[in-house]
MARBA-3410 file (N, C-alpha, C, O; in Angstrom, 1 decimal):
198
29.8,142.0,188.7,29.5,143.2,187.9,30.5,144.3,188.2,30.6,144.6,189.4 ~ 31.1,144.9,187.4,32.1,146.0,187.5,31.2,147.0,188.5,30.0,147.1,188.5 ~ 32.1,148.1,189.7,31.4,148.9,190.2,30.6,149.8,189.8,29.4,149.9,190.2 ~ 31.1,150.7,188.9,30.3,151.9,188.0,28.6,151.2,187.6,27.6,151.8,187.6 ~ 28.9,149.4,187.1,27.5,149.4,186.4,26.9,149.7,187.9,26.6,150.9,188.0
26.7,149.1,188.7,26.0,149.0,190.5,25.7,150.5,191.0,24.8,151.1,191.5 ~ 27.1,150.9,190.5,26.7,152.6,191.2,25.7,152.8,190.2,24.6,153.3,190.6 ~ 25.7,152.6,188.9,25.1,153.5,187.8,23.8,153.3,187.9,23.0,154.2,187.5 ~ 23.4,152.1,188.6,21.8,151.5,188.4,21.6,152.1,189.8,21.1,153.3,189.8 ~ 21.8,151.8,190.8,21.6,152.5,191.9,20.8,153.3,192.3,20.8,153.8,193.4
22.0,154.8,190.7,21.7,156.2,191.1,20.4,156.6,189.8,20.0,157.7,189.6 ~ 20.0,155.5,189.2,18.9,155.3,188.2,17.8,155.4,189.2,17.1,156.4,189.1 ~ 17.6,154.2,190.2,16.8,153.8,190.9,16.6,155.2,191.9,15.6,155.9,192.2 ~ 17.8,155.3,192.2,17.4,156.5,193.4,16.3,157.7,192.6,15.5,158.3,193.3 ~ 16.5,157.8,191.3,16.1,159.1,190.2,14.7,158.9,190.2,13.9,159.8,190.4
14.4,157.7,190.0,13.7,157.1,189.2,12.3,156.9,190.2,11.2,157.4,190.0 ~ 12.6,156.0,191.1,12.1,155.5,192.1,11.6,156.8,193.4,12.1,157.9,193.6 ~ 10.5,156.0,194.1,10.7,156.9,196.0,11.8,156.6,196.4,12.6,156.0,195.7 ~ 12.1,156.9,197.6,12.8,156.7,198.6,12.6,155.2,199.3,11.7,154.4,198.9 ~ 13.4,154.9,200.5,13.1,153.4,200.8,12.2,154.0,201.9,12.4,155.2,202.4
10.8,153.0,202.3,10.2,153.6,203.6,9.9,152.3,204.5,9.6,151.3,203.9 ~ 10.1,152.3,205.8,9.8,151.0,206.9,8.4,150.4,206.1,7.4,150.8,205.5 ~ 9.0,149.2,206.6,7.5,148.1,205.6,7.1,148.0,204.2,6.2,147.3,203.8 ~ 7.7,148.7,203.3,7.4,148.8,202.4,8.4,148.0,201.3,9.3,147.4,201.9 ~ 8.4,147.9,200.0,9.0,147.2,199.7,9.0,148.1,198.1,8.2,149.0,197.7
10.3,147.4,197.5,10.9,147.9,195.6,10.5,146.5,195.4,10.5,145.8,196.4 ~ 10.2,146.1,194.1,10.1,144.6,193.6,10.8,144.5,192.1,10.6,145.2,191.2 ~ 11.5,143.8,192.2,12.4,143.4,191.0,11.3,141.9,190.6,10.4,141.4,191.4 ~ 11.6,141.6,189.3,10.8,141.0,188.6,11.6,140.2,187.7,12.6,140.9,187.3 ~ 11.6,139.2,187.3,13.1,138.2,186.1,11.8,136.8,185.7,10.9,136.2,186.3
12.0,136.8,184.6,11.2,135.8,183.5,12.6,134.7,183.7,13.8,135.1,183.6 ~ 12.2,133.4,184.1,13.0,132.4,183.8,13.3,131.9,182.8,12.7,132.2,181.8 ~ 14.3,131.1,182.7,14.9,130.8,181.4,14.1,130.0,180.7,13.5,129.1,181.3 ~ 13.8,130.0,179.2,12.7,129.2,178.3,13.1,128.2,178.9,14.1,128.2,179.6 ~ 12.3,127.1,178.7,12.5,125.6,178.8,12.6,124.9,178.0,13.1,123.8,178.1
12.0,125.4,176.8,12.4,124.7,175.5,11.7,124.1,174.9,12.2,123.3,174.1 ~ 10.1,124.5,175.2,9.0,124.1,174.8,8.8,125.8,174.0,7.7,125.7,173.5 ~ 9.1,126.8,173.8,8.8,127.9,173.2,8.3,128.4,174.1,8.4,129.7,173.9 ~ 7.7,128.0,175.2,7.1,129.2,176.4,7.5,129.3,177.4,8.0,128.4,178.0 ~ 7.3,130.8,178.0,8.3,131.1,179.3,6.8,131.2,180.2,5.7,131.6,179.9
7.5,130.6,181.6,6.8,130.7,182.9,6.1,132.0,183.2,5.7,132.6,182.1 ~ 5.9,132.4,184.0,5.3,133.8,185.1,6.2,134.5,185.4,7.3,134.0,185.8 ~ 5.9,135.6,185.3,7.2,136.4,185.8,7.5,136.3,187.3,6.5,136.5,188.0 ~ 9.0,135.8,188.4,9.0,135.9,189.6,9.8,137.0,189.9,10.9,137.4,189.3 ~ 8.6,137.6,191.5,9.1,138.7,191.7,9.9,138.2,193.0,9.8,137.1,193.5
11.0,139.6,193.4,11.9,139.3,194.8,11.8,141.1,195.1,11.9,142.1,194.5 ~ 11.3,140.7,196.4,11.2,142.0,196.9,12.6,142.4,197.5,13.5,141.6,197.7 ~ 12.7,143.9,197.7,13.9,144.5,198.1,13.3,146.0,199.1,12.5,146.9,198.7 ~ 14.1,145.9,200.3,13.8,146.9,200.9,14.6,148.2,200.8,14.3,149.2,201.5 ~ 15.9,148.2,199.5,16.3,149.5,199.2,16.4,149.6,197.6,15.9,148.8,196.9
17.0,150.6,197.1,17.2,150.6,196.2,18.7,150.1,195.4,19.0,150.3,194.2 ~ 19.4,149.5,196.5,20.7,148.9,196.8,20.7,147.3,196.9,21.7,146.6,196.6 ~ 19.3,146.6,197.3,19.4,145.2,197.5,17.9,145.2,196.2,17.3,144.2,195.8 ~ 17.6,146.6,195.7,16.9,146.2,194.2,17.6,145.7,193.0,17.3,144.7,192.3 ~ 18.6,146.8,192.9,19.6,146.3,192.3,20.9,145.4,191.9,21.6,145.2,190.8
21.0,144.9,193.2,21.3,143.4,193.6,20.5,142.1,193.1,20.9,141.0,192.7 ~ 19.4,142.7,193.2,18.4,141.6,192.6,18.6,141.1,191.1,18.7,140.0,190.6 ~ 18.6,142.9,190.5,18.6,143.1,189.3,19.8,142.3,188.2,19.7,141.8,187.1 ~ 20.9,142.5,189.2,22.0,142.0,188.7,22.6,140.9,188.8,23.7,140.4,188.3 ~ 21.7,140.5,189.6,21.7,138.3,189.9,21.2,137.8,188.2,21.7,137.3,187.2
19.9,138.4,188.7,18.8,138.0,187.1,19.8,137.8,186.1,19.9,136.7,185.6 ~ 20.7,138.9,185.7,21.7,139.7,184.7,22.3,138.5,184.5,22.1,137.8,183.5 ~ 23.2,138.2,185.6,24.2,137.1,185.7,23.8,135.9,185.6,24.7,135.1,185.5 ~ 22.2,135.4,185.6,21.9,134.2,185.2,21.7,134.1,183.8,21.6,133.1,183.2 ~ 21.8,135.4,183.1,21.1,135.6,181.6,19.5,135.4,181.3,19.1,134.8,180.3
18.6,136.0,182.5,17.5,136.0,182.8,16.7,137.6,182.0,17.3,138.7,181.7 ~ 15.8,137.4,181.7,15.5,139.0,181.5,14.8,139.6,183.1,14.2,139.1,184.1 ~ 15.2,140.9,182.8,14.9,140.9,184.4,14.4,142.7,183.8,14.9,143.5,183.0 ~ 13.0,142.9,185.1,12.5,144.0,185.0,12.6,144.7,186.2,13.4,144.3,187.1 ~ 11.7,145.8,186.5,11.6,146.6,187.9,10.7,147.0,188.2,10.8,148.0,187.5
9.6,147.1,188.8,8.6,148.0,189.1,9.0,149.2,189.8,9.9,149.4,190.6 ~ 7.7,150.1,189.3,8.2,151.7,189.1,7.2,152.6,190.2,6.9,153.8,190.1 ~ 6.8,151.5,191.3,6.4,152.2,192.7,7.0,151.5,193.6,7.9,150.7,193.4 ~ 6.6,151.8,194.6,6.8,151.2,196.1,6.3,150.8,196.5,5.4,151.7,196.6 ~ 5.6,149.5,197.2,4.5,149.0,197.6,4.5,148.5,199.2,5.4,148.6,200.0
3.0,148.0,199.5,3.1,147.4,200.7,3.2,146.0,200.4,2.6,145.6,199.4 ~ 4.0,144.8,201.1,3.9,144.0,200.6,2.9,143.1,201.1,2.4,143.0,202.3 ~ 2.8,142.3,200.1,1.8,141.6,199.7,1.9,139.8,198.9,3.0,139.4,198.4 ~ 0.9,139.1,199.0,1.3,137.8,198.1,0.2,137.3,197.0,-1.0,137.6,197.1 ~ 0.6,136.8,196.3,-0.5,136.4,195.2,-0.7,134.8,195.7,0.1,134.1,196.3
-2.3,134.6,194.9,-3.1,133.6,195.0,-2.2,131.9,195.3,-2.7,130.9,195.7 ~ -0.7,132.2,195.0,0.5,130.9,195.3,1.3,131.0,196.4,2.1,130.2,196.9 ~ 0.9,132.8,196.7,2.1,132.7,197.9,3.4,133.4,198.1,4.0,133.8,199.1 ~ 3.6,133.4,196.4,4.7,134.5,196.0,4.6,136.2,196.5,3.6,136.9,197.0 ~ 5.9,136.6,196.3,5.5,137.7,196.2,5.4,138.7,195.4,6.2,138.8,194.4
4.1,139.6,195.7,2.9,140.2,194.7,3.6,141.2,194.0,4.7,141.4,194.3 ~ 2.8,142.1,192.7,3.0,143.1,192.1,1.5,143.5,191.9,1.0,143.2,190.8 ~ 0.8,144.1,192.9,-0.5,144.3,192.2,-0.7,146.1,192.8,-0.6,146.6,193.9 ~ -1.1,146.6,191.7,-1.7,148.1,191.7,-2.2,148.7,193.0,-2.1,149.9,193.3 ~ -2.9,147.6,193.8,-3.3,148.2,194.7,-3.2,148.3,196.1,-3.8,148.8,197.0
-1.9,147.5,196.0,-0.8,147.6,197.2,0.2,149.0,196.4,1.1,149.3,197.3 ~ 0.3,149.6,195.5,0.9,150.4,195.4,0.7,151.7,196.3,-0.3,152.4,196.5 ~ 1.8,151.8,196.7,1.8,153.4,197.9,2.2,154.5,197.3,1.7,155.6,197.8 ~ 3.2,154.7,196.0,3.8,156.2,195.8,4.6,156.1,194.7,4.8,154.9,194.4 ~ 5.0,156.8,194.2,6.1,156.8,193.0,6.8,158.1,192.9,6.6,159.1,193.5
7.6,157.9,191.8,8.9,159.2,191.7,8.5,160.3,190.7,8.3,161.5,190.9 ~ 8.3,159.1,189.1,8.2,159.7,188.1,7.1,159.2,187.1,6.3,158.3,187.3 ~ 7.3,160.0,185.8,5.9,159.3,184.8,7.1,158.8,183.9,8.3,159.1,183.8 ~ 6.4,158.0,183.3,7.2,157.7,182.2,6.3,156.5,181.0,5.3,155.9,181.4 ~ 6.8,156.6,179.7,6.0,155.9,178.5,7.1,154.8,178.2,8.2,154.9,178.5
6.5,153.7,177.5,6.9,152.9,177.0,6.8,152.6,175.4,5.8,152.0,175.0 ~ 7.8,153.1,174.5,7.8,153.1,173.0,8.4,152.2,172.4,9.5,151.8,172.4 ~ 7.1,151.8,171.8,8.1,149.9,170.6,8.0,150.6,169.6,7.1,151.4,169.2 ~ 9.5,149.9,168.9,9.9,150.1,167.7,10.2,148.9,167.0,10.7,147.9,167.5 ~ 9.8,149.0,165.5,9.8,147.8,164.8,9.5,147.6,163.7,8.6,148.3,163.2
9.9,146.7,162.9,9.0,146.9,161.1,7.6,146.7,161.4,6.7,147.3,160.8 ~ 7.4,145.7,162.3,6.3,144.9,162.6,5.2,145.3,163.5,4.0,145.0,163.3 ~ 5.6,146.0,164.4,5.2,147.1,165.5,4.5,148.3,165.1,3.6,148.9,165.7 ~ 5.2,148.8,163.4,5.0,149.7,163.1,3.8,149.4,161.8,2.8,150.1,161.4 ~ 4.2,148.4,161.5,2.9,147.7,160.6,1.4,147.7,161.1,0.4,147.9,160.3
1.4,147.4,162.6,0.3,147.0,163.0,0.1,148.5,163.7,-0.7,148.4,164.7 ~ 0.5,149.6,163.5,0.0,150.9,164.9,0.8,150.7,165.7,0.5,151.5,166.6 ~ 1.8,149.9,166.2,2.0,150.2,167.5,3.1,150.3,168.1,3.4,149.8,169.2 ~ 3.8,151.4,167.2,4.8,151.4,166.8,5.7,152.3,166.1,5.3,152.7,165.0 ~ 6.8,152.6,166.4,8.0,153.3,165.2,8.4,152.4,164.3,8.2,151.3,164.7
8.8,152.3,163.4,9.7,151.5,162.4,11.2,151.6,163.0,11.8,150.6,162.6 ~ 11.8,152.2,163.6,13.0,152.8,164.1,12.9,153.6,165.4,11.9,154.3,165.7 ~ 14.3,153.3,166.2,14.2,154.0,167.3,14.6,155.7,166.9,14.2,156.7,167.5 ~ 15.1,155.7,166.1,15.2,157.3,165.8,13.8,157.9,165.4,13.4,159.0,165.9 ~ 13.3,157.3,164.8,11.9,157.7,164.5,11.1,157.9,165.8,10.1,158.6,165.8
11.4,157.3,166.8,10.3,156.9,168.0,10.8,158.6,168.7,10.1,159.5,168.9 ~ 12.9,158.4,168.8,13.2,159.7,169.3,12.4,161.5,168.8,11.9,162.5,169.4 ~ 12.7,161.0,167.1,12.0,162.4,167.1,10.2,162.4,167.2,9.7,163.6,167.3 ~ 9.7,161.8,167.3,7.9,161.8,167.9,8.1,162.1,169.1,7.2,162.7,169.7 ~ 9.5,161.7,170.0,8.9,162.4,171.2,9.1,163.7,171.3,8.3,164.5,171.7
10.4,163.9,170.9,10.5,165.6,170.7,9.1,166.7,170.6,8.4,167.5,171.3 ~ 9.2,165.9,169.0,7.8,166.9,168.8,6.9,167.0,169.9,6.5,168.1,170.3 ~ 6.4,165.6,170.5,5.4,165.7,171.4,5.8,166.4,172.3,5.0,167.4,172.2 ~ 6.8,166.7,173.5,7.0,167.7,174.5,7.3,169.0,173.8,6.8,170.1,174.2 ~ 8.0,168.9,172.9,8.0,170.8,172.2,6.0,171.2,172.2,5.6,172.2,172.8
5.3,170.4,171.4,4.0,170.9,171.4,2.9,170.4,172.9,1.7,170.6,173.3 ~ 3.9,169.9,173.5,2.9,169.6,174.8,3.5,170.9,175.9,2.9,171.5,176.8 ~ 4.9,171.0,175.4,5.5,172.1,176.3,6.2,171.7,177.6,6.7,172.5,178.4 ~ 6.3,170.0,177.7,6.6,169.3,178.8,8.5,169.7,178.8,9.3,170.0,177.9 ~ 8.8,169.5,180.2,10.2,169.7,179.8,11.0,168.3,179.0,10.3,167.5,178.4
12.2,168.1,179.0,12.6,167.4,178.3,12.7,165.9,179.4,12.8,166.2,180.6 ~ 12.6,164.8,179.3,12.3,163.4,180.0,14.0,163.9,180.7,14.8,164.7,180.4 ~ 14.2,162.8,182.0,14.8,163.0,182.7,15.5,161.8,182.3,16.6,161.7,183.0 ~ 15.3,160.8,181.5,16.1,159.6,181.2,15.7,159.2,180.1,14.5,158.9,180.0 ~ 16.5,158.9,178.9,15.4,158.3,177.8,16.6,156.7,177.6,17.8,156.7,177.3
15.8,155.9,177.8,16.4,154.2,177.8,16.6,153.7,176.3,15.5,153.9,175.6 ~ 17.3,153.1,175.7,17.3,151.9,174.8,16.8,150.7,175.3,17.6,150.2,176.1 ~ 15.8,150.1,175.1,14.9,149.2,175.8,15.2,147.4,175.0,14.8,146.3,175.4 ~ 16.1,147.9,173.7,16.6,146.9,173.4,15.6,146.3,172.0,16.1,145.8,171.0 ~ 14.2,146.5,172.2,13.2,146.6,171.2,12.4,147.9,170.7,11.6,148.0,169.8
12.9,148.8,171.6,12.0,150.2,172.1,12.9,151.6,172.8,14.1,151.9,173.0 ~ 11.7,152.3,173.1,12.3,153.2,173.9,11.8,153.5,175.3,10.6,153.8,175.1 ~ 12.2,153.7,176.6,11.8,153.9,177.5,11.7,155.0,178.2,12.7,155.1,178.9 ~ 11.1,155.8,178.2,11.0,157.4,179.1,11.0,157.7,180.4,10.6,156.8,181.1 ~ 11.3,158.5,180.9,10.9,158.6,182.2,11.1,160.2,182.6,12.1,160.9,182.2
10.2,160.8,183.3,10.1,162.2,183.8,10.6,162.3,185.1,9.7,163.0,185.7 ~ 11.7,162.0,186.1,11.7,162.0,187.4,11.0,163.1,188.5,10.5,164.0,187.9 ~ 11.0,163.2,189.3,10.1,163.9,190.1,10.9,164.5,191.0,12.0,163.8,191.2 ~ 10.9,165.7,191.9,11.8,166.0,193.0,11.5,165.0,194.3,12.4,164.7,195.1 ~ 10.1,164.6,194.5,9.9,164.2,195.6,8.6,163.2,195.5,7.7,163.6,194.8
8.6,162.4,195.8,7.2,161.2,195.6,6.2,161.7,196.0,6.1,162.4,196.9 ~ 5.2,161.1,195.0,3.6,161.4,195.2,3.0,159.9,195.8,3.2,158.7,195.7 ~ 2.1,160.6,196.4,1.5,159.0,196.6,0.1,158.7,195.2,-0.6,159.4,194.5 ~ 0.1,157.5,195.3,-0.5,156.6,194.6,-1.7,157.4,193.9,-1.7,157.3,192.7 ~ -2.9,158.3,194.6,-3.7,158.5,194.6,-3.8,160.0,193.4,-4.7,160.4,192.6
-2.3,160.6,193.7,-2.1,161.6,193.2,-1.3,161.1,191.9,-2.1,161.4,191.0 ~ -0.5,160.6,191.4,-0.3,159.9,191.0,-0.9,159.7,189.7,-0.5,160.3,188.7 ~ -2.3,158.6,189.7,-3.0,158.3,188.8,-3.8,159.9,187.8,-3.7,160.0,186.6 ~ -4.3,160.6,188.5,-5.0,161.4,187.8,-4.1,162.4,186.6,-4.6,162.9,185.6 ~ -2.7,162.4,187.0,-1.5,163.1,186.0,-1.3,162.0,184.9,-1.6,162.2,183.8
-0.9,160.9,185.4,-0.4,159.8,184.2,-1.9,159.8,183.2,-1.9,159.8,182.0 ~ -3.2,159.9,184.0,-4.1,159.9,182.6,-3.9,161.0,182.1,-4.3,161.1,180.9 ~ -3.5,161.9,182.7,-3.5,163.1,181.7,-2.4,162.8,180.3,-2.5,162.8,179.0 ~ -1.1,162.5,181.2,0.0,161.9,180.2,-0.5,160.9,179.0,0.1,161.0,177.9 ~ -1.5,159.9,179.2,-2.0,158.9,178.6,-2.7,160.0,177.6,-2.5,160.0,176.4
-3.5,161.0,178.2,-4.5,161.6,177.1,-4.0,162.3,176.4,-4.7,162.5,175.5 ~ -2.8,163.0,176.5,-2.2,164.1,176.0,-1.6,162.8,174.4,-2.1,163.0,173.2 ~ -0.6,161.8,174.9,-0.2,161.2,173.9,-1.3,160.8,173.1,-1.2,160.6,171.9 ~ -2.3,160.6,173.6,-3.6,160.1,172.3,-3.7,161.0,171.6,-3.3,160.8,170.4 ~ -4.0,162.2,171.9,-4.5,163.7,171.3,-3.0,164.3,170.5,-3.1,165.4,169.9
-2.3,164.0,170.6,-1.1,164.6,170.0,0.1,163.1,169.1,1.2,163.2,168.6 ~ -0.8,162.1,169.1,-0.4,161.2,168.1,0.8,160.8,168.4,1.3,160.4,167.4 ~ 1.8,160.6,169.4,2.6,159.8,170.0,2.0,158.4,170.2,1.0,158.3,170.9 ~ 2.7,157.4,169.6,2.1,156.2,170.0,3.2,155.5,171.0,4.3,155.0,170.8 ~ 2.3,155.5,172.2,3.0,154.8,173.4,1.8,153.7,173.7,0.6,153.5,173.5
2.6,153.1,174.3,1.9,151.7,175.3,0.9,152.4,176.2,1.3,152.4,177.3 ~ -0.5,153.0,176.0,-1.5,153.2,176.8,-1.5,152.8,178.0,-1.5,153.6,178.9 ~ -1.5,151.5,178.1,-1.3,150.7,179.5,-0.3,150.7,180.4,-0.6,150.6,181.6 ~ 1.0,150.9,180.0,2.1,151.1,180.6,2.1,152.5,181.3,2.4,152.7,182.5 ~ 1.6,153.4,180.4,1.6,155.1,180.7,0.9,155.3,181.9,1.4,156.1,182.7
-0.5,154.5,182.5,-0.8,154.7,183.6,-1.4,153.4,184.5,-2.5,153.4,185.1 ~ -0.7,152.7,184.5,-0.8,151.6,185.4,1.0,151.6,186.3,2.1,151.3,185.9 ~ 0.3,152.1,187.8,1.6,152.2,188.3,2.0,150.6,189.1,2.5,150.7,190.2 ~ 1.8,149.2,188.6,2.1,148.5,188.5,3.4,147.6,187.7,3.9,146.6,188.0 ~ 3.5,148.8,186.6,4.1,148.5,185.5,5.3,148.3,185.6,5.9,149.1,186.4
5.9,147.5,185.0,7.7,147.2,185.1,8.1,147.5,183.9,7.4,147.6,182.9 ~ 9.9,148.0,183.7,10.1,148.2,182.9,11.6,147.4,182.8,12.0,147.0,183.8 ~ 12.4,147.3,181.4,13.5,146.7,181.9,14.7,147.6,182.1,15.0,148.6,181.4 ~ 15.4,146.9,183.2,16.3,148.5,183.8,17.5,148.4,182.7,18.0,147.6,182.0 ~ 17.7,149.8,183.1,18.9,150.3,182.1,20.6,149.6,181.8,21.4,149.6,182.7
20.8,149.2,180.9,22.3,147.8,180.8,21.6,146.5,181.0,22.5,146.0,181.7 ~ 20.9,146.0,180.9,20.2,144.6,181.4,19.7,144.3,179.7,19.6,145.1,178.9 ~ 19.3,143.2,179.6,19.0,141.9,178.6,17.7,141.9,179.1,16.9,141.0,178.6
END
């Protein structure tokens, strides 16, 4: 990968993300390749103890032509019921920032859940922080199907503090007719796919 992309995700992750802390872990996330039956496996995660060997991760996935995501806390680590390693809510310790998840689509938008277009998704969000009064998102992503937000923070909250703001963010978007991913908006679990990546 050219240097700039490495620096570029890096200084995403640094924005985006806590800081690194002893014991704790970043988890990158990559869907394996279809097999050719039409269905894809479980998503496998790889833990990373900076935001430097996250990214690393990130960009292996890349180079396999994997789709590859990121989780948007820091956790204690942990394993699921096989042994792997975990992504569950409640090993979550802290996070950076809030952020929404916006699909755009003919199809998306047919069914509610959805823009027809990403320009369309851009200007709903406007509106929504002009009448919410929020400042402007600190990153807004092309998601490839969507759009991805994110509010960075100066300094990490933990987990606890955390949840009671994102419902607010969840409740505000209900009440003000932005249609985002409910679930994404406050489940600090949630992965998203990082920025230049497939």
């Amino acid at each position: 990968q050219p240097t700039t992309v490495r620096a570029d995700l890096v200084a995403f992750f640094n924005a985006v993300l806590p800081p690194p802390a002893d014991g704790q872990v970043f988890v990158a996330g990559a869907l394996p390749k279809p097999n050719g039956a039409g269905h894809k496996s479980p998503m496998r995660h790889a833990y990373a103890a900076t935001h430097e060997q996250l990214t690393d991760h990130v960009l292996k996935a890349e180079d396999d032509a994997r789709e590859d995501y990121f989780a948007l806390a820091r956790f204690s680590p942990h394993t699921t019921t096989k042994g792997n390693p975990g992504r569950q809510g409640g090993h979550a310790t802290s996070a950076k920032s809030f952020w929404l998840d916006i699909d755009c689509g003919e199809d998306k938008a047919a069914r509610g859940d959805g823009y027809p277009t990403q320009h369309g998704a851009l200007a709903a969000l406007a509106e929504f922080t002009d009448a919410c009064q929020l400042p402007p998102p600190t990153y807004v992503v092309n998601s490839g199907g969507g759009v991805h937000v994110y509010w960075c923070l100066v300094k990490e909250i933990p987990a606890v503090n955390w949840k009671p703001v994102a419902n607010m963010l969840k409740t505000l978007t209900a009440h003000h007719g932005l249609i985002a991913d409910p679930t994404r908006t406050a489940d600090l679990a949630s992965v998203l796919r990082p920025p230049g990546t497939h």
